[in-house]
Every structure is written in structure tokens, then in C-alpha cells.
C-alpha positions as CSV (number, residue, x, y, z in Angstrom):
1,X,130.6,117.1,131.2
2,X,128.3,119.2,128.8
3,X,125.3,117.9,130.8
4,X,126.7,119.1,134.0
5,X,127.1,123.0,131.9
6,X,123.7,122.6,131.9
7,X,122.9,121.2,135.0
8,X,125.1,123.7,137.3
9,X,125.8,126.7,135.0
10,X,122.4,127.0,132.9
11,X,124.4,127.3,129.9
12,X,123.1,127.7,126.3
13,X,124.2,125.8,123.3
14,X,125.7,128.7,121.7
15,X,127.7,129.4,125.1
16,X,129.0,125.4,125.3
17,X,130.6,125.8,121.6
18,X,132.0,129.2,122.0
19,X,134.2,127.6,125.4
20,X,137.6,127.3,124.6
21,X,140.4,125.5,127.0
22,X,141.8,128.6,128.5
23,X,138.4,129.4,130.0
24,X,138.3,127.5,132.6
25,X,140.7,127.9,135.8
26,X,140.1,125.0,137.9
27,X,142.9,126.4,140.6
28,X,139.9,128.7,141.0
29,X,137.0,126.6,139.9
30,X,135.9,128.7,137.8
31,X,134.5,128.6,134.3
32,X,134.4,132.2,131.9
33,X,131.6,132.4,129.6
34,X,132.3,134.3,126.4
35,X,129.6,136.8,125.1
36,X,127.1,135.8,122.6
37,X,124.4,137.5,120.6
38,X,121.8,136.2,123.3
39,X,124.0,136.2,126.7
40,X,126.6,138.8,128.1
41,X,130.1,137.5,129.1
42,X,130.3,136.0,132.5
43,X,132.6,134.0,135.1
44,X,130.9,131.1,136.9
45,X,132.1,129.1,139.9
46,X,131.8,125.7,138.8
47,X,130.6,122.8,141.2
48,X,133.4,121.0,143.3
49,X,131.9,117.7,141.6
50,X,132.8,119.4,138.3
51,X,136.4,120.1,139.1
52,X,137.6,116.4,139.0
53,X,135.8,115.4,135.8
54,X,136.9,118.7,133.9
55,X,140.7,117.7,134.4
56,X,140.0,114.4,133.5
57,X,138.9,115.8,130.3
58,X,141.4,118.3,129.8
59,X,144.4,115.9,130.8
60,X,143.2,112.7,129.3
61,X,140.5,112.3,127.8
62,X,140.7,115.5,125.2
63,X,143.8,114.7,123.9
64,X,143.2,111.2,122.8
65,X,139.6,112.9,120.8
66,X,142.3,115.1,119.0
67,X,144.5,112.6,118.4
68,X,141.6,110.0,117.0
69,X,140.0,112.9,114.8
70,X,143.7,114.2,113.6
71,X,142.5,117.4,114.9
72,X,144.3,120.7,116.7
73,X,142.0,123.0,118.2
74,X,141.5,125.3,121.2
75,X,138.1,124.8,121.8
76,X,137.2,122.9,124.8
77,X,134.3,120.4,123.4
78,X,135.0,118.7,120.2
79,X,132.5,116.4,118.1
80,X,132.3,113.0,118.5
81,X,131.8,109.9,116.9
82,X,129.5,110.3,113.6
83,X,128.7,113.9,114.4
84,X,130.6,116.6,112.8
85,X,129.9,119.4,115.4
86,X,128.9,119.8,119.0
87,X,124.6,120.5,118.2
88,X,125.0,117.2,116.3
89,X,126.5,115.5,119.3
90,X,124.0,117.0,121.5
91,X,120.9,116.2,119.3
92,X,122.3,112.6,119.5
93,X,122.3,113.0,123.6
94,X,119.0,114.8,123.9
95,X,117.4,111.3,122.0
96,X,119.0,109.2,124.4
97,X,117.8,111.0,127.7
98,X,114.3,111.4,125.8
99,X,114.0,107.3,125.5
100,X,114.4,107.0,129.3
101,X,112.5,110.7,130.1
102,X,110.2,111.6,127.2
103,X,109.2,114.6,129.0
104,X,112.1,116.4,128.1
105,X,111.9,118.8,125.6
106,X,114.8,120.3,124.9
107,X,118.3,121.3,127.0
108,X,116.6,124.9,127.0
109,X,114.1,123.3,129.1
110,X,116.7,122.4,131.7
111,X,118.4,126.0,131.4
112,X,114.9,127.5,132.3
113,X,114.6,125.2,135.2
114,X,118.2,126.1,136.7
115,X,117.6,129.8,136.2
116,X,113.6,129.4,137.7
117,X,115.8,127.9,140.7
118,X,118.3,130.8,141.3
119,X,115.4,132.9,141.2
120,X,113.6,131.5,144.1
121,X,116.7,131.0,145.8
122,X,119.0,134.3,144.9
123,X,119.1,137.9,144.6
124,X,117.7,138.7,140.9
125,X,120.6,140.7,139.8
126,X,122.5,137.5,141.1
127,X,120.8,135.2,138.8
128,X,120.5,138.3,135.6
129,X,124.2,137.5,135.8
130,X,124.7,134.3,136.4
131,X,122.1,133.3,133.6
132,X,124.0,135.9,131.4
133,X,120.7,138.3,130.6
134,X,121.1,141.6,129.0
135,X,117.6,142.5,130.9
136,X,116.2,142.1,134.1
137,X,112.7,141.6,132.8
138,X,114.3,138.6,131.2
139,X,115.2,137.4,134.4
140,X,112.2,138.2,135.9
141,X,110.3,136.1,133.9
142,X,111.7,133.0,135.9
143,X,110.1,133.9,139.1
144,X,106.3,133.2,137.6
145,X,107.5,128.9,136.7
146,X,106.2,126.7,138.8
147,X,109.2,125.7,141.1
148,X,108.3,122.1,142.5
149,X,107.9,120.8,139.2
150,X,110.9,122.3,137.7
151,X,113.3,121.1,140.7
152,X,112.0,117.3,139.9
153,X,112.7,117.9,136.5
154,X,116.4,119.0,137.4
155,X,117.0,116.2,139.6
156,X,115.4,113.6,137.2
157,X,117.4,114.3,134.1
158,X,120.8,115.0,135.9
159,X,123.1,112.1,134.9
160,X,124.7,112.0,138.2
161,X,121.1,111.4,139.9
């Protein structure tokens, strides 16, 4: 589910442990993203093949992590496993996909590849928002990537590929 944040939404770490249950409306198929001291706030439409997996999560899957960990909480990832938080969780992931794709650098990679596809695809101040830039230059920046590349890189480290 976290990989698909990244995948659809171009979501940044500090975004995925700031979530919290009530921000996403699945009636909707939507997904609010809080502020952080990199991003502005934002709503995103989430995927329609995100929609069955979320409430998966939320109904079933969640609730028996809280339960195992003895845990309450209102945020909408929780650690798993040996790892006591979410980046710990994530670093574990990131070595995983790097056996099978050592090209991968980092989940920041895959952000910049999402956003360097709205770009060639959208209306800037579409993507400024969607990526959750304070600045358009920011944004801009996007638009000079090298497009082919970064689409195979998307479509290669997608877990549903």
C-alpha cells in the first residue's frame, strides 16, 4: 500500500508518516495530504486499484497490526515486524526491491519520476499541486528529466508490474 503512495501520489516519507485514518475518504477516492515543512497540504484522487486494497487495510488488516503490537493509534501506517517506525520499515523494503533492481536509489527516486511524468503529461500548476510544491520553479525542474527512462523506471519497480 505504501509503495502504491509512491507509485500514484508521488508521496514523500515525511507525508506517508504524517497520514492518519481519517484522511482518506474512499466513498470519494480520495486521499488528504497533511502539510509538511517540505510540501503544502493537498487532496489527491487515489487510483481505483487503490480503493480495494486501502479498505482491506483499514477493515482487516490494520486492526489485527494493533492488536499484535498492543497498540491504539490514529495513524494510518504503523511499523512492522522488527522495525519500530515506518522509515525503518521502509529502509527494510527499499533493500528488498534493491536485490531484484539495484538501480534503485532511493523512494525519492521514484517520487521524481512520478512528478517528471505529470509534467510531460499535465498543466504545471496541476502537477505544483499535486506534487505539493511551495514553488513553481520547483516544479519546473521536472520538465528538464529525461522522460523515457524515468517511465521504465516507474513501471519496473511498481509491485503490481
Amino acid at each position: 500500500m505504501i509503495m502504491s503512495l509512491y507509485v500514484y501520489q508521488g508521496l514523500r516519507l515525511s507525508e506517508i508518516e504524517k497520514l492518519e485514518i481519517h484522511h482518506t475518504n474512499l466513498k470519494e477516492g480520495t486521499i488528504y495530504i497533511p502539510k509538511t515543512t517540505s510540501t503544502n497540504r493537498r487532496t489527491l484522487k487515489l487510483e481505483a486499484r487503490q480503493i480495494l486494497p486501502i479498505n482491506e487495510y483499514l477493515n482487516h488488516i490494520r486492526p489485527q497490526l494493533l492488536q499484535q503490537m498492543n497498540t491504539i493509534t490514529d495513524k494510518l501506517f504503523v511499523a512492522t515486524g522488527k522495525a519500530r517506525s515506518i522509515k525503518q520499515s521502509l529502509t527494510e523494503t527499499l533493500q528488498q526491491l534493491r536485490k531484484k533492481h539495484p538501480e534503485l536509489k532511493n523512494f525519492l527516486q521514484i517520487r521524481s519520476s512520478v512528478i517528471a511524468l505529470w509534467a510531460e503529461h499535465g498543466n504545471i500548476r496541476e502537477v505544483q499541486y499535486k506534487a505539493g510544491h511551495y514553488y513553481l520553479s520547483s516544479t519546473e525542474a521536472y520538465k528538464q528529466t529525461h522522460i523515457k527512462d524515468l517511465k521504465a523506471a516507474i513501471n519496473k519497480y511498481h509491485p503490481n508490474q
